[in-house]
N, C-alpha and C positions, 0 to 999 in steps of 0.2 A: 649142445651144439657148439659152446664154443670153444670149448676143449680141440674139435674135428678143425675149426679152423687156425692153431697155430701149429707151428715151423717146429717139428719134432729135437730139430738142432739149438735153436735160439731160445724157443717155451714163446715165442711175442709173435702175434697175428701175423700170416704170412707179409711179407712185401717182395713185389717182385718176383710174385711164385713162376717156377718151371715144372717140367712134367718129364717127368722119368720113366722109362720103358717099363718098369714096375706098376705105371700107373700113381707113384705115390709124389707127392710134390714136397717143393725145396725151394725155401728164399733162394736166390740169386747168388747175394753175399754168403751165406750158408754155404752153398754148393762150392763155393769158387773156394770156402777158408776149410771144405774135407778133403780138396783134391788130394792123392798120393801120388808119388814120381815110383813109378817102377824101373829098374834096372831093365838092358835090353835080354838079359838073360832070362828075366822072371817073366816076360811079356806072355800074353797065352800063345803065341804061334813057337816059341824058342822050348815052353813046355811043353807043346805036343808033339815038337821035333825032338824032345829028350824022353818021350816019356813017361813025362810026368804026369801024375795021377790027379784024372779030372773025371769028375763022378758024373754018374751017369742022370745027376738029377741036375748039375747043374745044364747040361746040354741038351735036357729035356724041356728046360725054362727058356735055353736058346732058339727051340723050335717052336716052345709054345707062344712066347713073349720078341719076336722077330719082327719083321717090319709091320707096319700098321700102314693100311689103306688109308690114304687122305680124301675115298669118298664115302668110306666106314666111320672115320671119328675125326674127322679133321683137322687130323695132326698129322707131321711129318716122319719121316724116319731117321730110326734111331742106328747108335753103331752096337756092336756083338758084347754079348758079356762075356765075364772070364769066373774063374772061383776068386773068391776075395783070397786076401796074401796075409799072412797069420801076423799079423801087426798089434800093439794096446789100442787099447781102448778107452774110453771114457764116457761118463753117465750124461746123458742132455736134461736138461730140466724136467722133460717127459720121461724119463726113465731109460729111453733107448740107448743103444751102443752108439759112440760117435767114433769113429776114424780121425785121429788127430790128424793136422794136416801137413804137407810135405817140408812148408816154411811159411813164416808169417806174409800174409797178402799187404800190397803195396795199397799207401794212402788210398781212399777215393777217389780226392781231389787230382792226382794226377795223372797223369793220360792212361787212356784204357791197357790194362794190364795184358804182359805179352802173350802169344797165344801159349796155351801149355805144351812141356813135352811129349815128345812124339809120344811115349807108354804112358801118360797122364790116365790113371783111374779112377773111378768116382765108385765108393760106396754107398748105397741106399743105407739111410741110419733104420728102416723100418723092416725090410723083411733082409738086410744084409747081404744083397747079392750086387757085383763088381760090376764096372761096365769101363771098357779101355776108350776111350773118347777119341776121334777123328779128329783132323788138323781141323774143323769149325771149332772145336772145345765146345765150349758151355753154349753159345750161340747156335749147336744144332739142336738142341732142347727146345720145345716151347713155349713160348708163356702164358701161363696159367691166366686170361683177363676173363673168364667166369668165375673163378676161384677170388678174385681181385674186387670185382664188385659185389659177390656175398658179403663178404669182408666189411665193403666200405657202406654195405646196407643195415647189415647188423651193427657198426660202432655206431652209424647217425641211429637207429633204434634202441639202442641202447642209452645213447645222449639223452634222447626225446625223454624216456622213460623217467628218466632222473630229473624232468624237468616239471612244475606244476598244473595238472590238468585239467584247472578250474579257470588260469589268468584267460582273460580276452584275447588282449592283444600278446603282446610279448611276453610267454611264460618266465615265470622266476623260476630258480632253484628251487627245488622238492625240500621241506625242512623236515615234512613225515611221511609215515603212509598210512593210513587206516585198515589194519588186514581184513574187517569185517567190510567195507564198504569197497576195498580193491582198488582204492585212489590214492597219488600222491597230493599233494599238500602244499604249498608254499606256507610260511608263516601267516600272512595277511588273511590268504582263504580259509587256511582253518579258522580261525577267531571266527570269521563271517559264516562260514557255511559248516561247520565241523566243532561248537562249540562244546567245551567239556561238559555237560548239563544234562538231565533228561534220559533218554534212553541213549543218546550219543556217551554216555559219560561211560556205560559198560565199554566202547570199543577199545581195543589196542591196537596204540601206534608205535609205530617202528621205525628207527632209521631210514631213509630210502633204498640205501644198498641191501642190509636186512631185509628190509621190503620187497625189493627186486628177486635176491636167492629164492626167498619163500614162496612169492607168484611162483617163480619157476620151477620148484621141487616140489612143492605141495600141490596135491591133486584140486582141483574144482571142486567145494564142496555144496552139499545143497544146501539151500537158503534158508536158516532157521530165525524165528522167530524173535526182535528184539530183547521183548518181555519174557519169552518162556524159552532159553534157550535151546531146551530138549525138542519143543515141537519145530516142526517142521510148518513151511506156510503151506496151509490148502484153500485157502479160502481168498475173496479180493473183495475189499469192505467202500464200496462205492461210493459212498459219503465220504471216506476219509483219503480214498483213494491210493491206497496201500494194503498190500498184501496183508495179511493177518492169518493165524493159527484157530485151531478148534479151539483149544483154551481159554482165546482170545474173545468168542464167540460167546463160552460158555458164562464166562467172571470178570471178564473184561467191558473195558469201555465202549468196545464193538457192538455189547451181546443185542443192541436195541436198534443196528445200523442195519441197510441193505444189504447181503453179504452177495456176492455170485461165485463158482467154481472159477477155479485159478487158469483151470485151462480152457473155460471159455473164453474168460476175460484176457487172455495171453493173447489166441486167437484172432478173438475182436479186434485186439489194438496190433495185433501183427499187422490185419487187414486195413486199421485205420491210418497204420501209417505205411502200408503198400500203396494207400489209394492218395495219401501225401505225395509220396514218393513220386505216384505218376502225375502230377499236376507239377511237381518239380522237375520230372525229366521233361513234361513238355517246355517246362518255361526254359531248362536248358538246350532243349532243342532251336527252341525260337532266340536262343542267343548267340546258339552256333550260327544257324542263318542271319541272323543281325550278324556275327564278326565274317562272314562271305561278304555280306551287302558293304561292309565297314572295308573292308580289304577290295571288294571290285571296285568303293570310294576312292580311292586310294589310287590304284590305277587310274583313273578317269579323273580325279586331279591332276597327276603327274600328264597327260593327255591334253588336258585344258592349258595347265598351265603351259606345256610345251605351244599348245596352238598360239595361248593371249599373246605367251613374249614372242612369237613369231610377227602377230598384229600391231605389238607395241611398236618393236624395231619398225614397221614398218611404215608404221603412222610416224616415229619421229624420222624415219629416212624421206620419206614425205614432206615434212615439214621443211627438213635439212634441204632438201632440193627443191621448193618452194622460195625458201631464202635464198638458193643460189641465184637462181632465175631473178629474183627482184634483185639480188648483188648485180648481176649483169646488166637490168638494165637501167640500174642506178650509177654505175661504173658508164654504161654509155653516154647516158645523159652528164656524168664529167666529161667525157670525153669531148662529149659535141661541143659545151661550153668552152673547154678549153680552144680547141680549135678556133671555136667564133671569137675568144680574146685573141690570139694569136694572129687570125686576120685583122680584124680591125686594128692594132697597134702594126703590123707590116703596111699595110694599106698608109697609117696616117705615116710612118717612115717614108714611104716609096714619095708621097705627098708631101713631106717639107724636105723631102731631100732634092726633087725639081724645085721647090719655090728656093732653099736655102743657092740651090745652083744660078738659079738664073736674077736670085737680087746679088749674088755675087758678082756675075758680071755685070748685071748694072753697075756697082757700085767701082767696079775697073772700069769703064768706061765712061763713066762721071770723072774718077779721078785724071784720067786723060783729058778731058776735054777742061779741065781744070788747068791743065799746063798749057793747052792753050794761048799765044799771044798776040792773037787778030781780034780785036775785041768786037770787029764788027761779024765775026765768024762766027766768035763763042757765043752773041746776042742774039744770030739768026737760031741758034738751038737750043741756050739756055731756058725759054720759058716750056719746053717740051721735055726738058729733063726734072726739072721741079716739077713740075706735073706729076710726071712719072715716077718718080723718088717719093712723092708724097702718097700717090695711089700705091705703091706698095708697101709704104710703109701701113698704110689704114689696113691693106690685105694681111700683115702680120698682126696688126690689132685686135682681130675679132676673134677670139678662141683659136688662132691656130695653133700657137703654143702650148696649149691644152690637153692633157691625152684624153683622147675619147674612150677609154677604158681602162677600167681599176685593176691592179694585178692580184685583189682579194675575188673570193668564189663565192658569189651570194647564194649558195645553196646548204642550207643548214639540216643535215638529216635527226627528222625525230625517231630516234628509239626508243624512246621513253614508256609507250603504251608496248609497243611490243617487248622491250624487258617485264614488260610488268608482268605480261599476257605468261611470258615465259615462266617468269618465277611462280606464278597462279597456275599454270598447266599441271592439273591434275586429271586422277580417274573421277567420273564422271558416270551416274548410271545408264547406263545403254539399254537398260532392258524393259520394258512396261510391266506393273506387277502382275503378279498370279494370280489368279480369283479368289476372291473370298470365299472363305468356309462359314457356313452359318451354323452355330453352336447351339443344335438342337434342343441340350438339357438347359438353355439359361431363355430360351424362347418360348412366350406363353401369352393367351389370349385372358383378356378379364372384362366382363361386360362385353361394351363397345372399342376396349383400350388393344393394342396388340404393342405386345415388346419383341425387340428384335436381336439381337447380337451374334457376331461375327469375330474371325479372327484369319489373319495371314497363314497361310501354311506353312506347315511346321520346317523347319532349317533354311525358310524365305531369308534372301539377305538383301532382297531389290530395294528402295527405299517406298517409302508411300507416305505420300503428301495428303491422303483424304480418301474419302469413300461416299460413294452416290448412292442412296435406298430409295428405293423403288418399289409401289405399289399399285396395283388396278383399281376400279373401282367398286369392286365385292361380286359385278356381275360378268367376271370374261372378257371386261374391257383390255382395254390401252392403257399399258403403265405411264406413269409420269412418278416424277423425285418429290418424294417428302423430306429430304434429309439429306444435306452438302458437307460437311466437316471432317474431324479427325477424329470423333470419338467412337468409339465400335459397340457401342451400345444406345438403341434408340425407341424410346415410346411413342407411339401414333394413337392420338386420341380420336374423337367424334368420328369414330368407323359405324358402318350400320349395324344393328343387330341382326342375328341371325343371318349372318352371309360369309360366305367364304371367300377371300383376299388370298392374292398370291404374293408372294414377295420375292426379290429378289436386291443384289449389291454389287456394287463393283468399286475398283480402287483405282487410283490413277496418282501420276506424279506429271515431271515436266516432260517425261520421255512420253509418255501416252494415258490409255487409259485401257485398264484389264479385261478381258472378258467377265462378261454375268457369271454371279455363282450358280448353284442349283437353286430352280425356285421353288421357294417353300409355301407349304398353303396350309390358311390358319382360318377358322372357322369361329366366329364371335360368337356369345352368346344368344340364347334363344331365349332367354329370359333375363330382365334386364334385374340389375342389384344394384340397388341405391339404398344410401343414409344423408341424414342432413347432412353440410359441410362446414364446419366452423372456420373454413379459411377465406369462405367470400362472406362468410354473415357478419349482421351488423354487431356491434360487440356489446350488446344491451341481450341480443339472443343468450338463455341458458340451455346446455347441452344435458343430456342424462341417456342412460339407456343405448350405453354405445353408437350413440350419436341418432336414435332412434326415435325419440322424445323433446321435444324443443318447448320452452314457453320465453315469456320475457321477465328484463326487472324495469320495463318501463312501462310509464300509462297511455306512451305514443305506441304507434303501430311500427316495426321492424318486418323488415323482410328476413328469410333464409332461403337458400338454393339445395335442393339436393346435390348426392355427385356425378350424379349420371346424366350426360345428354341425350338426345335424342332427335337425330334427322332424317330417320328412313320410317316406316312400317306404321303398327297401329302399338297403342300402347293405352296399359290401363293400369291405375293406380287406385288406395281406398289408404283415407286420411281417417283416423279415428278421434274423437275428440273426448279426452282423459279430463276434462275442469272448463268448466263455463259459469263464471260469475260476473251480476251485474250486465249480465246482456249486451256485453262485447259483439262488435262487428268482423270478423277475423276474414280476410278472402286467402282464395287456393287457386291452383290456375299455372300457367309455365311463363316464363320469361328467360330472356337474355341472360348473357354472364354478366353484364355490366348494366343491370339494371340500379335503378335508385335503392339503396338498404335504409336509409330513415325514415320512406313515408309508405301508406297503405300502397298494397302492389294490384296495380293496373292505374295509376296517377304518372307514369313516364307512357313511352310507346316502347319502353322495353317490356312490356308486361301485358297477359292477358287474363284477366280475374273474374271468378264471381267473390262478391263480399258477401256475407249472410249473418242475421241476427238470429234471435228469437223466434221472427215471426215472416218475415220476406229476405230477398234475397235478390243481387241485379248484378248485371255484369259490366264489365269496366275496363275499360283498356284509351289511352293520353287523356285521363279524367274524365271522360264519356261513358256516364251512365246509361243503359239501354235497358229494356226486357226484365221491370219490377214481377216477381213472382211469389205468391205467396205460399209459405212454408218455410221453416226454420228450421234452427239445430237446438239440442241442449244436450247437458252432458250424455255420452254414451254412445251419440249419433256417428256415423259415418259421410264421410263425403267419399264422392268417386270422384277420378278427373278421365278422361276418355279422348284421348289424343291421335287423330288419325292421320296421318302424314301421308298417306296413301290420297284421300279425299281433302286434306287441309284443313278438317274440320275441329272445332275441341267446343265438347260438348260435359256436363257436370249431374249428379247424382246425389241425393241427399237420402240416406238409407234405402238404395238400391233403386229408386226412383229416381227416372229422369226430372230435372226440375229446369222448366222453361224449353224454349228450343233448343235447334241448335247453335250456341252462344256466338264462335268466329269461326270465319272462312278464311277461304287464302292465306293461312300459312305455310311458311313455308322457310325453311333455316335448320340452325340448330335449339334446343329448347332443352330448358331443365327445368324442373318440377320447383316449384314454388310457393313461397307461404306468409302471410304476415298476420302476425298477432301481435297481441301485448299483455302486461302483468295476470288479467285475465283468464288468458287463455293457454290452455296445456294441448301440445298436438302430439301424435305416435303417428308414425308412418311404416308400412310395413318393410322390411330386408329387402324387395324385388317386388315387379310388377309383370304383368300378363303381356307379351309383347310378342306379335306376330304379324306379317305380311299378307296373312291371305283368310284374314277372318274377320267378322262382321256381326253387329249385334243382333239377337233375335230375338222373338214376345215372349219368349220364357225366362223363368228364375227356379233355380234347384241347389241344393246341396250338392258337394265333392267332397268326397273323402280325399286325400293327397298324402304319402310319407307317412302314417300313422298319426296326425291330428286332421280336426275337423277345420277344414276351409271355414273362413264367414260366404253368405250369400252372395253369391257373383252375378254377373250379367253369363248369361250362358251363351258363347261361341258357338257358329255355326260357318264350319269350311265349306270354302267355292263348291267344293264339289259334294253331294250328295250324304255323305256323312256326315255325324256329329263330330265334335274336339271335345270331351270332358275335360275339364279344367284340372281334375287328377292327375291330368296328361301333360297340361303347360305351367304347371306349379311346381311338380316332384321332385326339383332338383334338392340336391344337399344344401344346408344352412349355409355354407360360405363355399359357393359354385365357382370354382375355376377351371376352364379349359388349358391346363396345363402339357407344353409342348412336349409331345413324345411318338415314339414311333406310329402311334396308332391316329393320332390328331394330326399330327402335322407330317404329309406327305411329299414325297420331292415328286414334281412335274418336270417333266422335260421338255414342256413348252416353254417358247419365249415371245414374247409380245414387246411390240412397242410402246412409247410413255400417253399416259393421260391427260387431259388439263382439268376435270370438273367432278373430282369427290372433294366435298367439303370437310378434310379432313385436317389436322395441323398434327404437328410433330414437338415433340422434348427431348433431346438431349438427355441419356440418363449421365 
């Protein structure tokens, strides 16, 4: 091929190719340095006026090779041909004839060469047939730009080739090629992936240019076998994951591997990466439409932003004429001041300018009566003149020389707060946030506990000062807020058992506050799971048996709390008693979180207990013993606790037997399961306990099977309604039961309710 692509005149890849009535193409510069000047005698029209002998083939090339349709091939047309003119010759790098040219062609550089002579002829160097050229010359040819871009596809492939097809990022130069593997090489990748060793050490490497010829000349051959280079591969070794030979099969390291047919194996992975392929065209399909959505961004930014800065101008043009208006009638208010000094100093003018007049002439008429020389004249009017001279002198005494106003302007304008305000004017969020998203896979129910998390929507830029959570009361109610803050992740404890909660959250800053997200609905357990808790218990408590097992190392009595509360339904627990020495008094029973931990539990009023020895057993709650009954425990025994939050009642079992009445009434709160012993005495409590809303004890006792082990002896459930509950049925859950948030638990409601005041529940921050 690339022989076809250069310039028969030059041997070097076309540039600037043109296209010749022949069909055959010519650099530019080429054609311009074959042109020949014919004489006008030699022209073709001065030969067919003389005569001269022009064959019948060239005139048949005339008719066959004649103008060309430009809606045939889309090209223009060409001028007539002639027979070439018996001139030398010369060899082109290609072999062909060249037509030396008429004189040497002018620089490049200087302006486009003039057009040629009228009989200017152009030789084709390939099939040697004349063409007299038209006053266009060369410019009625056209340019080859299909010819121009094979050209410029094959040197970039040809670049590529020679470059190493192993690098990441920026290939290096090829330093080999591996002919058996059909790969170039840089130095670096061979050493790493082409090392001389093994079966790689048979390959030969070759120059890159060597490289390149031999791809090119040497046919595809089939793929023979490392090890045995006569066989051919038929076989595909699944273990090893490479093709392999019969040979290979037979004495090879193969002969003990999985082998399959080549061609199934080809197949398969044709298909496995067909079926690639299509999870990759979708994902580029879904990136074409990401780059629409990113481009109709794009628009509708330029949109917005045309609209804001319309808003902006117009908020500060606003501003600007807001300020004008107070200029005005701050400008007024000098005004009016001015005027009101301007009167008052006219007025006190107008005012000693009559008094300055008229003590004037007082003061001429005194001095006349002073000249005066009838002393008995000047005596009848003298005491009326001192009188009068002296009254107005007292009338210049009193402030009238004074001016009744300052020529300063007691008006001092503050701009201080409004420079400030100015220099402060910034953007500001305008907008209320989005609703929260609640993040399904991080949201999960455990026990009585629910977590909750959420997050802003994705390219939100509003700001968000907090978020409100929001829950009902398990039965359908009125939501009310567990939870005010900034953190997006929140745990709700002392929820009821067995009930379903809705939830929902909103976000708010100083601009408002968001609409509700979707509300989610979470379903508590139906069986409650508890272990002791070593973070409320007393610290003389020893733990064992993942928190299942408690005894003490002291000879006082210690309390421990389980970690499960409980303020809804009925619930039933069974304590086993693993070591009883010395006839220890140990009691069981529920109390507060904040009960007493250093002394026997039911001696505060956060606790409600029975104690029991060996032999009797009483109940106790603010040190008030009540209800002595005889029956004890010893090693091996069970206690029950039996807690009915439904009726308020908690009632106690001493191997399956109720023991005494029923112990307390009226409860009513939250309550954890409860214990105190000491060095004595060894307690297990089991993983979960029997916990339901609509079930009640009855005069029977029976075995359950449950999960594939055998239950101990229960108190046998009997539901409101006419059926049994086998405890198979309220036990079965997995060893570590969580209602974990997923599409199947946790469902979106598109109800919305208003808030709660009276589930007893409290909230943590995670």
């Amino acid at each position: 091929m690339e022989e076809e692509l250069k310039c028969p005149v030059c041997g070097s890849f076309y540039r600037e190719p043109i296209i010749l009535p022949c069909s055959h193409n010519l650099c530019q510069a080429c054609a311009r340095n074959i042109l020949v000047q014919t004489p006008d005698s030699e022209s073709p029209q001065s030969r067919r006026a003389s005569g001269s002998a022009v064959s019948d083939y060239d005139y048949l090339d005339l008719d066959k090779m004649s103008l060309y349709s430009e809606a045939d091939s889309g090209y223009g047309s060409y001028g007539g041909f002639a027979s070439a003119p018996t001139t030398p010759c010369q060899k082109s790098p290609n072999g062909v004839r060249v037509f030396p040219p008429a004189a040497p062609p002018p620089p490049a550089s200087l302006a486009p060469p003039p057009p040629p002579p009228r009989n200017a002829c152009l030789t084709c160097p390939q099939c040697h047939r004349s063409l007299v050229l038209d006053e266009r010359g060369l410019r009625g040819f056209p340019r080859n730009r299909l010819l121009e871009g094979v050209i410029d596809r094959y040197q970039q492939g040809r670049a590529a080739a020679l470059r190493c097809q192993l690098c990441e990022k920026a290939p290096k130069e090829a330093a080999v090629m591996c002919e058996q593997c059909d790969v170039f090489y840089c130095e670096p990748c061979r050493l790493r992936c082409h090392p001389p060793r093994g079966p790689l050490a048979k390959h030969r490497l070759v120059p890159p240019a060597q490289g390149r010829v031999s791809r090119r000349l040497s046919p595809r051959k089939i793929s023979t076998c490392t090890d045995h280079e006569l066989e051919n591969h038929s076989m595909y070794c699944v273990q090893c994951k490479s093709p392999v030979c019969y040979q290979c099969l037979e004495e090879g390291k193969h002969s003990s591997h999985e082998v399959k047919a080549l061609g199934a194996m080809w197949k398969l992975h044709k298909s496995q990466l067909s079926q690639a392929l299509n999870g990759l065209s979708d994902r580029a399909k879904e990136a074409k439409e990401f780059l629409v959505q990113l481009r109709n961004m794009v628009q509708q930014i330029q949109e917005n932003s045309v609209e804001f800065e319309a808003c902006l101008v117009a908020q500060c043009d606003a501003l600007i004429d807001a300020l004008n208006r107070r200029k005005a009638q701050l400008l007024s208010r000098v005004n009016k001041e001015h005027e009101h000094k301007l009167k008052v100093v006219r007025d006190q003018i107008s005012h000693c300018t009559v008094k300055l007049r008229q003590t004037t002439g007082l003061m001429e008429y005194c001095l006349e009566v002073i000249k005066e020389n009838d002393p008995s004249g000047f005596l009848q009017i003298s005491d009326a003149l001192i009188r009068r001279v002296h009254l107005t002198e007292d009338q210049w005494g009193k402030g009238t020389l004074t001016p009744r106003m300052t020529t300063d302007f007691d008006l001092n304008l503050d701009n201080g707060p409004l420079l400030q305000s100015i220099h402060q004017l910034d953007f500001v969020q305008m907008k209320v946030p989005a609703p929260p998203i609640l993040q399904l896979e991080e949201c999960c129910t455990h026990n009585n506990s629910a977590t909750l998390s959420w997050k802003q929507p994705p390219l939100s830029t509003v700001q968000v000062e907090g978020y409100i959570l929001e829950l009902d009361d398990g039965n359908g109610g009125q939501f009310r807020e567990v939870y005010v803050g900034k953190e997006t992740m929140c745990t709700v404890d002392g929820l009821h058992f067995n009930s379903t909660y809705s939830a929902r959250v909103k976000a708010f800053n100083k601009t408002g506050v968001s609409p509700y997200s979707k509300t989610l609905v979470l379903q508590t357990s139906e069986v409650a799971w508890f272990s002791f808790d070593p973070a409320s218990a007393h610290a003389d408590i020893i733990f064992s048996n993942d928190n299942l097992t408690v005894t003490c190392n002291s000879y006082d009595d210690r309390v421990v709390l389980g970690k499960t509360g409980f303020s809804k339904g009925l619930h039933y627990w069974e304590l086993s008693i693993d070591r009883y020495d010395n006839h220890p008094d140990p009691a069981f029973g529920v109390a507060r979180i904040d009960v007493l931990k250093d002394a026997m539990l039911g001696k505060d009023d956060k606790a409600w207990a029975m104690y029991v020895d060996n032999n009797r057993s009483w109940f106790m709650h603010n040190n008030s013993h009540t209800n002595r009954t005889e029956g004890g425990i010893t090693k091996g025994a069970t206690v029950g606790v039996l807690l009915d939050l439904t009726r308020r009642t908690l009632t106690f079992s001493i191997n399956e037997d109720q023991q005494g009445p029923v112990a307390f009434e009226n409860l009513e709160g939250l309550f954890f399961p409860a214990v105190s012993l000491n060095r004595n005495v060894q307690v297990s409590a089991p993983c979960r306990s029997l916990t339901s809303s609509s079930i009640s004890p009855g005069p029977k006792r029976e075995h359950y099977q449950g999960k594939g082990h055998l239950l101990k002896p229960l108190f046998l459930w009997r539901v409101s309604n006419p059926s049994f509950l086998p405890l198979s049925q309220a036990l079965c859950y997995p060893e570590h039961h969580q209602l974990v948030a997923s599409w199947a638990s946790l469902v979106f409601s598109s109800f919305i309710s208003p808030s709660h005041q009276s589930d007893p529940c409290s909230h943590r921050p995670q």
